[in-house]
N, C-alpha and C positions, 0 to 999 in steps of 0.2 A: 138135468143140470150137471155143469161138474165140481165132483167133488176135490178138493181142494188137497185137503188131508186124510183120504180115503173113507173108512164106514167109521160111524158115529164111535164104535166100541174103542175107536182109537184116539179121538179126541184127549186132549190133556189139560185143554182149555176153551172154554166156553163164554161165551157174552151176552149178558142179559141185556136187551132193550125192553122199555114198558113204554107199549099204545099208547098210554095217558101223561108221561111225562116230555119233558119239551127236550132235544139236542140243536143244538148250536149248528150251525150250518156248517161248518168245518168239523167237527166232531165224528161224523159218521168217514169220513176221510180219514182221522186220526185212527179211528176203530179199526176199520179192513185193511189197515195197513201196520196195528200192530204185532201182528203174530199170532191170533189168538183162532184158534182151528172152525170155530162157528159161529152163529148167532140165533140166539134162541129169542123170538118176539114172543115176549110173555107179560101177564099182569096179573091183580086179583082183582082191584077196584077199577068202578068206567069202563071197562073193558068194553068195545064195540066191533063191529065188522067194518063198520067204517074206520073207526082208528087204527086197525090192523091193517086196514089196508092201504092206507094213505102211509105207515111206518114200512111195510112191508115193501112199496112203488119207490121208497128212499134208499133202499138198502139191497135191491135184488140183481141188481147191473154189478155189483161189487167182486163176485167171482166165487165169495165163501159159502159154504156151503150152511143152509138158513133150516133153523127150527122153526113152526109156531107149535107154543104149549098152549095150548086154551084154556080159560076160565070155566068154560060152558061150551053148549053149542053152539051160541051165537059166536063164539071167535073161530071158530072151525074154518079152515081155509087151505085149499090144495092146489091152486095154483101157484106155481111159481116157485116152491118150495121144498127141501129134498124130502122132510122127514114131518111129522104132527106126534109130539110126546106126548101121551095122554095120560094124567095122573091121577093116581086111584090114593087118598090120605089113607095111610094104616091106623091111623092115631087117631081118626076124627070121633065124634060122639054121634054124628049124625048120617047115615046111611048112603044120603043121596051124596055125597064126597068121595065113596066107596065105587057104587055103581050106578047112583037113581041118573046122575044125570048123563051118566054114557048111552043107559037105557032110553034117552029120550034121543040122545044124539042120534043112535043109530036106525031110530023111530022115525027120525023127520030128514035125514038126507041120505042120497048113495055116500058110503065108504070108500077112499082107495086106500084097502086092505097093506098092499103093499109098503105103503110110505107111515104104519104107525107102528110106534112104540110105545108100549105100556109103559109108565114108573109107577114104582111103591114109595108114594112121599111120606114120609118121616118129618111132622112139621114139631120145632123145638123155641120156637120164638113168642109165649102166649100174647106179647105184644104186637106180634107184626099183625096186617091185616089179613094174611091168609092163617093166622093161626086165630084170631076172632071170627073170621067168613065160616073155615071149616068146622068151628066150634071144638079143635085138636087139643087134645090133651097134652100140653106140653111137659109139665114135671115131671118127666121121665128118667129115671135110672140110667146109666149107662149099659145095665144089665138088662132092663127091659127094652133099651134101644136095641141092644142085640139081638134082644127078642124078636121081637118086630123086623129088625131085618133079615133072621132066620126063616119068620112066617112066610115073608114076602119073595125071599131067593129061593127057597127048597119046598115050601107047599104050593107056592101060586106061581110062580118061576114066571115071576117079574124079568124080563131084562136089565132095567137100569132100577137102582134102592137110591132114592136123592133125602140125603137129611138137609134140612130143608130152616136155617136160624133165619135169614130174609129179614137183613139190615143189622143185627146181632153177629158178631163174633164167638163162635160156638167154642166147647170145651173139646181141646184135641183128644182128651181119653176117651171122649163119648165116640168118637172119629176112630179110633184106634179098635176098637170095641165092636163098633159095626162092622169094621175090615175085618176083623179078625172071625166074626159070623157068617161074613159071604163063603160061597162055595163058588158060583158060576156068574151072578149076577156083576153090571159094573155099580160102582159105587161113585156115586155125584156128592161134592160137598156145596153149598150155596149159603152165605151169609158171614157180611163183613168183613170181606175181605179186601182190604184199602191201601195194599204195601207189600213188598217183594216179599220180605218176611213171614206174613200171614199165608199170602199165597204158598210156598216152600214148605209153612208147616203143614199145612192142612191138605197139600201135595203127597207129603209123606204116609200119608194113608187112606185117601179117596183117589179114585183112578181119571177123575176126571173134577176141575173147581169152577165153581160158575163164579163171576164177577160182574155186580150188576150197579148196586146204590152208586158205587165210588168213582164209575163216570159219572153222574149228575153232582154227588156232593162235591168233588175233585175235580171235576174235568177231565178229559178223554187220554191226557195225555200219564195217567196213571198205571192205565192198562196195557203200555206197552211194559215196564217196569214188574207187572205181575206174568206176564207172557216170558217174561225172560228169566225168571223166578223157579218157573216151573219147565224149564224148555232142556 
């Protein structure tokens, strides 16, 4: 496939779709035509192979170049697709969030080694559903965020550290804090971000912000205004 805005590490801007929520017929038109360097097909809840793939047959003629993050192994899918992010929770309480269920992934299908990317998720939303799924410790410090994105960039040399609010608008000095601990990994921000303003701040110190709730609660036509925000 080609890539659009060259390798992922350069991204500035990112588009969450989720399998299980509904877009507007005209809405995936307004997306690939805002500016925004990819699209990352991701979810936590319902998540199927079916519904990824029936999202994925919507969005793949578009020319940008496409993530899927998976829930599990059941959303795993390499067709059609440049990149598969695969996230390991730093924070979670439960193991198989870490590794148990990469473990199974690479148990029951071949790999194309080439097109994945590790992340070290940082989940800070106790409310969102991947901070309930992954049973994540959210009340976190900004000090222990740093922590955590210390572990993740210079002992486990993570590629991508994604703090991870997921419908929440997070604290910029928790943002500031983990930039300031990376050494080599990129830094992803994701959560709440619904207006040029948010996007700019939380630009200011994450190398790349995902924007995902604020097309469905919004409408599509939001995300051209955060694309230019950060451009």
């Amino acid at each position: 496939m080609t890539h659009v805005r060259g390798h992922w590490k350069n991204w500035v801007h990112v588009t969450k779709l989720d399998p299980d929520r509904i877009l507007k017929p005209n809405d995936i038109d307004e997306i690939a035509s805002s500016g925004t360097d990819a699209l990352m097909l991701s979810g936590t809840l319902n998540i199927t192979r079916e519904n990824m793939e029936a999202l994925l047959i919507r969005v793949k003629d578009y020319g940008l170049p496409l993530v899927i993050e998976p829930a599990g192994p059941e959303a795993v899918l390499f067709r059609d697709i440049d990149y598969l992010f695969v996230p390991s929770v730093m924070n979670t309480t439960d193991v198989r969030w870490i590794v148990g269920k990469h473990h199974l992934w690479v148990m029951s299908q071949t790999v194309d080694w080439d097109r994945v990317v590790p992340e070290a998720y940082i989940v800070l939303n106790p409310d969102s559903s991947v901070g309930k799924v992954t049973k994540a410790t959210c009340s976190l410090t900004a000090k222990e965020v740093a922590g955590f994105t210390t572990v993740a960039d210079r002992y486990f040399r993570f590629p991508i550290v994604y703090l991870e609010y997921s419908g929440m608008y997070g604290d910029p000095s928790v943002v500031q804090e983990a930039s300031r601990a990376i050494e080599d990994s990129v830094l992803y921000y994701g959560g709440g971000i619904n207006s040029p303003e948010k996007a700019a701040e939380m630009a200011r110190y994450a190398d790349t912000i995902v924007v995902g709730n604020a097309i469905y609660e919004q409408g599509a036509g939001v995300l051209r205004a955060t694309v230019q925000a950060v451009s």
